[in-house]
PDBQT receptor file of N, H, CA, C and O in Angstrom, charges set to zero:
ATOM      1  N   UNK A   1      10.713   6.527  17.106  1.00  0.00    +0.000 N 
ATOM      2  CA  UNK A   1      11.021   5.525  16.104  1.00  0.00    +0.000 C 
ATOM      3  C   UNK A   1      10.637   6.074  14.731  1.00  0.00    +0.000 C 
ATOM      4  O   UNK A   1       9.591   6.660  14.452  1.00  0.00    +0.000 OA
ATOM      5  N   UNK A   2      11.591   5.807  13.975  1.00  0.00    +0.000 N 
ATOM      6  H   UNK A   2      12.441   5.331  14.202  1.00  0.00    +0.000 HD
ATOM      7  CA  UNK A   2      11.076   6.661  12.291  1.00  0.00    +0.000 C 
ATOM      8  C   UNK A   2      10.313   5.607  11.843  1.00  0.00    +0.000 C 
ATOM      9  O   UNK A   2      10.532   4.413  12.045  1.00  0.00    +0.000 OA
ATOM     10  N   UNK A   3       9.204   6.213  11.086  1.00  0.00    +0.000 N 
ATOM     11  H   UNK A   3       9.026   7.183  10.922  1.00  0.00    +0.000 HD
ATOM     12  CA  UNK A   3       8.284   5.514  10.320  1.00  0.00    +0.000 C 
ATOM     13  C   UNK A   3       8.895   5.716   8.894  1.00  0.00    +0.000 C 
ATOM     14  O   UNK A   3       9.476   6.728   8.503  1.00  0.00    +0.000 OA
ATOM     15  N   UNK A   4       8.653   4.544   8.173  1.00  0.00    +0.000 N 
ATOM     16  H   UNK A   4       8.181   3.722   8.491  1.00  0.00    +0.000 HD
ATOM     17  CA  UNK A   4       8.866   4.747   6.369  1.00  0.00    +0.000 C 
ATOM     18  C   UNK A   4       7.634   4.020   5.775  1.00  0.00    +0.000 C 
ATOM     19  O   UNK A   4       6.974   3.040   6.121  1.00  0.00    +0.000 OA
ATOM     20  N   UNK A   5       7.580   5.159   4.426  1.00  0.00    +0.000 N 
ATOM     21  H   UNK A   5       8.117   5.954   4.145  1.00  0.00    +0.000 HD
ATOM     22  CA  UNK A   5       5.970   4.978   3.638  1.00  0.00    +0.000 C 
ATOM     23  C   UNK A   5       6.657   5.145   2.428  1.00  0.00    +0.000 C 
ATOM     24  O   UNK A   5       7.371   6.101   2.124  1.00  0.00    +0.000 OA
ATOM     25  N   UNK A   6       6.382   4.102   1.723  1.00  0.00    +0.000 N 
ATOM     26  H   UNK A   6       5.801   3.326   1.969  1.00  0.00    +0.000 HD
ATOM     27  CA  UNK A   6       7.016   4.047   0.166  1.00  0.00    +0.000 C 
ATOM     28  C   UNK A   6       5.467   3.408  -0.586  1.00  0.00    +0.000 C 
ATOM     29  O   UNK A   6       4.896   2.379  -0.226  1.00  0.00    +0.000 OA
ATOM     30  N   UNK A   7       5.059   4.260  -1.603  1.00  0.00    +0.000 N 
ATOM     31  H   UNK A   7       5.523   5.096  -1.895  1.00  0.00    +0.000 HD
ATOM     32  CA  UNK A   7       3.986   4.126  -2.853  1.00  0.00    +0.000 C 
ATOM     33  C   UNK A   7       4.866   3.552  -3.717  1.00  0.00    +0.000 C 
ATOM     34  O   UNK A   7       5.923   4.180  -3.784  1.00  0.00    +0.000 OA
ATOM     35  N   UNK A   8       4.798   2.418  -4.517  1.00  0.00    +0.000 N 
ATOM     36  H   UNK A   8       3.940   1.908  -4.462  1.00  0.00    +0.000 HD
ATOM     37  CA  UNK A   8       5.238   1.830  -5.782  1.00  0.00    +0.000 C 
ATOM     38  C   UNK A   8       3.992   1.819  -6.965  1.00  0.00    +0.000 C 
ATOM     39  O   UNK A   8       2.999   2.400  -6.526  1.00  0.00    +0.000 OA
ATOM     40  N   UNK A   9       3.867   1.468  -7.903  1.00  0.00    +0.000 N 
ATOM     41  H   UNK A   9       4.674   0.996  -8.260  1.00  0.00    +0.000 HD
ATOM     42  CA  UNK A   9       2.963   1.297  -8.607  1.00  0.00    +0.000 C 
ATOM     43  C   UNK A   9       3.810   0.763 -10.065  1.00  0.00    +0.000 C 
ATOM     44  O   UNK A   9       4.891   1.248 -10.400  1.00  0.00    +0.000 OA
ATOM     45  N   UNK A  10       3.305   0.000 -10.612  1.00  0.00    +0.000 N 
ATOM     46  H   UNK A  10       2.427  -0.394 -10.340  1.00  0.00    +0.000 HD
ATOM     47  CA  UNK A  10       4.007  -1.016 -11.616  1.00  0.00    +0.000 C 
ATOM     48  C   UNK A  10       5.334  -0.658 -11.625  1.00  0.00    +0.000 C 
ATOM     49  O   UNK A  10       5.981   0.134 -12.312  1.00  0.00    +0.000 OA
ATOM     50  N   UNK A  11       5.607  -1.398 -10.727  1.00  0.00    +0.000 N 
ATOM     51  H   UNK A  11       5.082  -2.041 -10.169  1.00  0.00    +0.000 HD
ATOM     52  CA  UNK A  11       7.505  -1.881 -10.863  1.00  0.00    +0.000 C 
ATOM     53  C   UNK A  11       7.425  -2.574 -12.065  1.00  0.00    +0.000 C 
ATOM     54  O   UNK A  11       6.726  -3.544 -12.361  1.00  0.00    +0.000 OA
ATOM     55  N   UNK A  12       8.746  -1.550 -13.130  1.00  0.00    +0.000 N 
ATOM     56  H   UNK A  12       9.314  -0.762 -12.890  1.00  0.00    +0.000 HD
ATOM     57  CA  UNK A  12       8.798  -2.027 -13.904  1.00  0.00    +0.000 C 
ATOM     58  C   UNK A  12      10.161  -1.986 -14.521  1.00  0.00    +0.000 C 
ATOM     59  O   UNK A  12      10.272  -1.532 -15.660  1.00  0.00    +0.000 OA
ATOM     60  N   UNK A  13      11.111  -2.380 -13.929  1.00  0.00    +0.000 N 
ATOM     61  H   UNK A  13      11.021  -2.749 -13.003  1.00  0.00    +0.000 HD
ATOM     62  CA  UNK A  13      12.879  -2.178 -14.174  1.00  0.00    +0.000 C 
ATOM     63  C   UNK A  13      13.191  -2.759 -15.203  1.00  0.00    +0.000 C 
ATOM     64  O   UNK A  13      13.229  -3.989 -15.184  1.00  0.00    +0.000 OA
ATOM     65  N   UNK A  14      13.604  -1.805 -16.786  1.00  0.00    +0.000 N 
ATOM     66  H   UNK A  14      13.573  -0.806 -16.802  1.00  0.00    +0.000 HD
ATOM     67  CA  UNK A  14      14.637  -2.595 -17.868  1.00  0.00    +0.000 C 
ATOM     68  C   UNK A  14      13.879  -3.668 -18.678  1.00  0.00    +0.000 C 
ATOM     69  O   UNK A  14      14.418  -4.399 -19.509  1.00  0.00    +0.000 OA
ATOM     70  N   UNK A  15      12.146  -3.689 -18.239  1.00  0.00    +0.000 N 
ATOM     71  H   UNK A  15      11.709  -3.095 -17.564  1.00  0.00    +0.000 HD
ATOM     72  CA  UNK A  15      11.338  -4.577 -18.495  1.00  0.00    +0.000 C 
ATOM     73  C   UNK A  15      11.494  -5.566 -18.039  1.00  0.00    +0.000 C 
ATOM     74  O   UNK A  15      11.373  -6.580 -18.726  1.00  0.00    +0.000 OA
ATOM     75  N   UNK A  16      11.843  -5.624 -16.612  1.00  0.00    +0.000 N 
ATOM     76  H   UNK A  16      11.941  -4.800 -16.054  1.00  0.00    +0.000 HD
ATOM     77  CA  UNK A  16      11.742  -6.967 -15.326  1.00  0.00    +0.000 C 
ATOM     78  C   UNK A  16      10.833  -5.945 -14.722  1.00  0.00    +0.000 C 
ATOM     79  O   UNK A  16      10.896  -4.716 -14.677  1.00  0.00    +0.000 OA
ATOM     80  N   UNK A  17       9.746  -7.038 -14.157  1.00  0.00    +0.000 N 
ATOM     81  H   UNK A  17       9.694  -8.036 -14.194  1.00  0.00    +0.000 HD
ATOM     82  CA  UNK A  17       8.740  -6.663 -13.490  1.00  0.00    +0.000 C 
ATOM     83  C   UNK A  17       8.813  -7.437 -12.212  1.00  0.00    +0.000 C 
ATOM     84  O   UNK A  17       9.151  -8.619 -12.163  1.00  0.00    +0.000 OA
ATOM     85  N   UNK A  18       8.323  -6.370 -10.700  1.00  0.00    +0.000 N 
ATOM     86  H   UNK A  18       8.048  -5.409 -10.740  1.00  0.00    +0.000 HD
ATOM     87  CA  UNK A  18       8.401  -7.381  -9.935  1.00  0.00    +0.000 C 
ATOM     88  C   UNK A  18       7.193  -6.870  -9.407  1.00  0.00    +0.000 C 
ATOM     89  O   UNK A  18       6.674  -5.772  -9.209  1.00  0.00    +0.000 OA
ATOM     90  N   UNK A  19       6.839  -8.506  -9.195  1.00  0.00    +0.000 N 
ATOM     91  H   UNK A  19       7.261  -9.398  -9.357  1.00  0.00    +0.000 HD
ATOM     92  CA  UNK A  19       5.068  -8.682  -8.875  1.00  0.00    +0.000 C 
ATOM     93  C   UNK A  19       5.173  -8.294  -7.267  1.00  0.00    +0.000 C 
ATOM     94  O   UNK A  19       6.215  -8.216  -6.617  1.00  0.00    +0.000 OA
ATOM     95  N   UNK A  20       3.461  -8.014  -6.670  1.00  0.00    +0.000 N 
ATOM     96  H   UNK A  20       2.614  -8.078  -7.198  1.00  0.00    +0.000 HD
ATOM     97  CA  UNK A  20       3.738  -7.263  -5.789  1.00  0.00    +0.000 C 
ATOM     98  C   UNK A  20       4.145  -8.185  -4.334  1.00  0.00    +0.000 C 
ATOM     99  O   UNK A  20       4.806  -7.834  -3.357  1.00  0.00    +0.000 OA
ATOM    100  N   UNK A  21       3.486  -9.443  -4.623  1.00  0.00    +0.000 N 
ATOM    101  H   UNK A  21       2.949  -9.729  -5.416  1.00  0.00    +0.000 HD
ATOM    102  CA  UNK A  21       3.763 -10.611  -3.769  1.00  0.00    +0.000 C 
ATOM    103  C   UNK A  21       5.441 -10.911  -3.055  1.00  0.00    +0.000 C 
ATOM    104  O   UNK A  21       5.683 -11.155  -1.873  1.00  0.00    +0.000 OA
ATOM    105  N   UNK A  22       6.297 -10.813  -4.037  1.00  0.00    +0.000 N 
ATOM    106  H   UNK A  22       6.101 -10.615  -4.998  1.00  0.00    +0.000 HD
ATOM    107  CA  UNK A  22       7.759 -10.861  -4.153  1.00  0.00    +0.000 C 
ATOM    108  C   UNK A  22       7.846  -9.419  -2.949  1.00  0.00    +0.000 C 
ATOM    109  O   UNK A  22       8.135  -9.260  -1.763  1.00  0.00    +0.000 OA
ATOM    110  N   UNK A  23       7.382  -8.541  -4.162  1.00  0.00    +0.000 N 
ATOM    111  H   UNK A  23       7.147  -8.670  -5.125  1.00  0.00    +0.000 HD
ATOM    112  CA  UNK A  23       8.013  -6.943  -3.280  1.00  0.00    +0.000 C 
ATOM    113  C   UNK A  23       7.755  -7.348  -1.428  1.00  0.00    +0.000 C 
ATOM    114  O   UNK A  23       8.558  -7.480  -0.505  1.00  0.00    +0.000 OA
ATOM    115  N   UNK A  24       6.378  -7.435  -1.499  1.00  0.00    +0.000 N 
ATOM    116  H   UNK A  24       5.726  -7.328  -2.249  1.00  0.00    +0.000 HD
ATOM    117  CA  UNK A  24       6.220  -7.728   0.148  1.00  0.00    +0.000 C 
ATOM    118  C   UNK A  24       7.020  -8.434   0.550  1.00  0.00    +0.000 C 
ATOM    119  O   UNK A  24       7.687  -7.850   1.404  1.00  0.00    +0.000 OA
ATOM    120  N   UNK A  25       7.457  -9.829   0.325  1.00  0.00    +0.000 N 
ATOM    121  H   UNK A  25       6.915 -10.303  -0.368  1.00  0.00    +0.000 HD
ATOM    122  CA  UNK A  25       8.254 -10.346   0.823  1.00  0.00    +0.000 C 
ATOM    123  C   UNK A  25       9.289 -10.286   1.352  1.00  0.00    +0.000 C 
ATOM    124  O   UNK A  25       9.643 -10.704   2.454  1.00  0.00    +0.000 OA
ATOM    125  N   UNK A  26       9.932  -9.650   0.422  1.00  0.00    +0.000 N 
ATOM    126  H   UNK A  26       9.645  -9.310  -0.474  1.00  0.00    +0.000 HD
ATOM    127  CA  UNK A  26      11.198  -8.862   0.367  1.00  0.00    +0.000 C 
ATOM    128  C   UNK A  26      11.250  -7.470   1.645  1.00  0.00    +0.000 C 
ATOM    129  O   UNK A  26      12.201  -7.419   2.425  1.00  0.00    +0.000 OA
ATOM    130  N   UNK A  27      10.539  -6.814   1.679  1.00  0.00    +0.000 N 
ATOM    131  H   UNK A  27       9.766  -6.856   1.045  1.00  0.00    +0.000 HD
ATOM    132  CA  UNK A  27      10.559  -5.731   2.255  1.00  0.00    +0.000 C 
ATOM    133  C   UNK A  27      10.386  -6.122   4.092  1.00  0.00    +0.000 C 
ATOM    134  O   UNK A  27      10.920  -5.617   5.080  1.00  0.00    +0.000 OA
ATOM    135  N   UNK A  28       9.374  -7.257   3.926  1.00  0.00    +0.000 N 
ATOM    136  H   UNK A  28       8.940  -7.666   3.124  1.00  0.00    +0.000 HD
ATOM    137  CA  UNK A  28       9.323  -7.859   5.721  1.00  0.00    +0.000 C 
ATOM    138  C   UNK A  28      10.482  -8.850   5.572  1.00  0.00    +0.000 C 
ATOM    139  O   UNK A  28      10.044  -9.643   6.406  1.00  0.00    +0.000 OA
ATOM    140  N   UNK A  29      11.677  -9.451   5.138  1.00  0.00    +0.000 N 
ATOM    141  H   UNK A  29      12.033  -8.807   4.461  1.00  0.00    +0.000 HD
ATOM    142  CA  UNK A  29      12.498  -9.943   5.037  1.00  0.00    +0.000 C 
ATOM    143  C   UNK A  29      13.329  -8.741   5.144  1.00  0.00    +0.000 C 
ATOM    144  O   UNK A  29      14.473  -9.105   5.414  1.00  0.00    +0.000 OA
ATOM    145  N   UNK A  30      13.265  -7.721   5.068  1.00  0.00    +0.000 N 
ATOM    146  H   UNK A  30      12.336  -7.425   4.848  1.00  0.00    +0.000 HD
ATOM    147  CA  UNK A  30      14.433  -7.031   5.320  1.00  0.00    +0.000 C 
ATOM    148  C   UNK A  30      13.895  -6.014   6.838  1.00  0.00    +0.000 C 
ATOM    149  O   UNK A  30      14.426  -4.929   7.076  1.00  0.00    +0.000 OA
ATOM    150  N   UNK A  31      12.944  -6.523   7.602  1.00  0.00    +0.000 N 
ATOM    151  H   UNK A  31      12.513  -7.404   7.409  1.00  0.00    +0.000 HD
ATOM    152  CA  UNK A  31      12.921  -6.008   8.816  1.00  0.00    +0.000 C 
ATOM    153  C   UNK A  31      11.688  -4.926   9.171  1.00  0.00    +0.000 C 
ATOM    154  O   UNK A  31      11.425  -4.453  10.276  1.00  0.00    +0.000 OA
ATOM    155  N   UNK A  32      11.033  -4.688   7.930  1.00  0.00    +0.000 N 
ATOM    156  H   UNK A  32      11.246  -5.073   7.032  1.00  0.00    +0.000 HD
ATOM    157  CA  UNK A  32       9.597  -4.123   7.647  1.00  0.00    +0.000 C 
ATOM    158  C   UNK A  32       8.585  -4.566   8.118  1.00  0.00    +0.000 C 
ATOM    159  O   UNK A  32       8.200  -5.637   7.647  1.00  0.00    +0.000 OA
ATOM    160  N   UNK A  33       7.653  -3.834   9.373  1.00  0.00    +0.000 N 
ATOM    161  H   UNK A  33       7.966  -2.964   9.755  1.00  0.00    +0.000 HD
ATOM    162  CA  UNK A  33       6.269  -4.186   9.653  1.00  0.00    +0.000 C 
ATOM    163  C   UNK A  33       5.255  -3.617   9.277  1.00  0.00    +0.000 C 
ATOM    164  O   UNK A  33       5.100  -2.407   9.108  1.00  0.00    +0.000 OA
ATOM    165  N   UNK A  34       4.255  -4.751   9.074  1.00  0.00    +0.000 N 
ATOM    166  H   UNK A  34       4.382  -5.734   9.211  1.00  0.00    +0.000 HD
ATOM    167  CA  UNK A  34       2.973  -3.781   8.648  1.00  0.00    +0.000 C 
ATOM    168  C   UNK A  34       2.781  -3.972   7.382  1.00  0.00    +0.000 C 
ATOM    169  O   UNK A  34       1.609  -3.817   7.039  1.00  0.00    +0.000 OA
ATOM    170  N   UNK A  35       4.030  -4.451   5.985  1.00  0.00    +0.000 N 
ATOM    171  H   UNK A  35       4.983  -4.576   6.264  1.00  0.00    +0.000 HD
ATOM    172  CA  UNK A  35       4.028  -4.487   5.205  1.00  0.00    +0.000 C 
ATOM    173  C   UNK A  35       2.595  -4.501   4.373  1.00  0.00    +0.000 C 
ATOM    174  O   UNK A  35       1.704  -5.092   4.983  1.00  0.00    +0.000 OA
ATOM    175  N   UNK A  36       2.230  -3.967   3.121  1.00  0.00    +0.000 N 
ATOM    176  H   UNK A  36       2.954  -3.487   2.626  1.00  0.00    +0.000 HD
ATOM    177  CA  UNK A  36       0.339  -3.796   2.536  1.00  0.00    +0.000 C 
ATOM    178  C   UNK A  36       1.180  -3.577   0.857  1.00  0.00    +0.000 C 
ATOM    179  O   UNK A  36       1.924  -2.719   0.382  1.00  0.00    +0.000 OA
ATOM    180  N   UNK A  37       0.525  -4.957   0.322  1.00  0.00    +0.000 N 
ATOM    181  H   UNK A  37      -0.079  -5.654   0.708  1.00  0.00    +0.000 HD
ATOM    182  CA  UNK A  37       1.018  -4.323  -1.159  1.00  0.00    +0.000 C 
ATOM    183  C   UNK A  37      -0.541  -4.119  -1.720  1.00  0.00    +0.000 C 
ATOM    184  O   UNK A  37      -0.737  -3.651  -2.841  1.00  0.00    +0.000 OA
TER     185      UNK A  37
């Protein structure tokens, strides 16, 4: 089974910021376990 490891650190797109609460969300909404912001 492939594992994926993604580091973010101040998401900061076009000056939209996305807080890290959202990011998690998002990422176990799209089928991600384990999720750790």
């Amino acid at each position: 089974m492939p594992r994926y490891v993604a580091f973010l650190r101040a998401v900061n797109v076009g000056g939209r910021f996305v807080r890290m609460a959202d990011l998690r969300a998002a990422l176990a909404e799209a089928g991600f376990g384990d999720v750790e912001t």
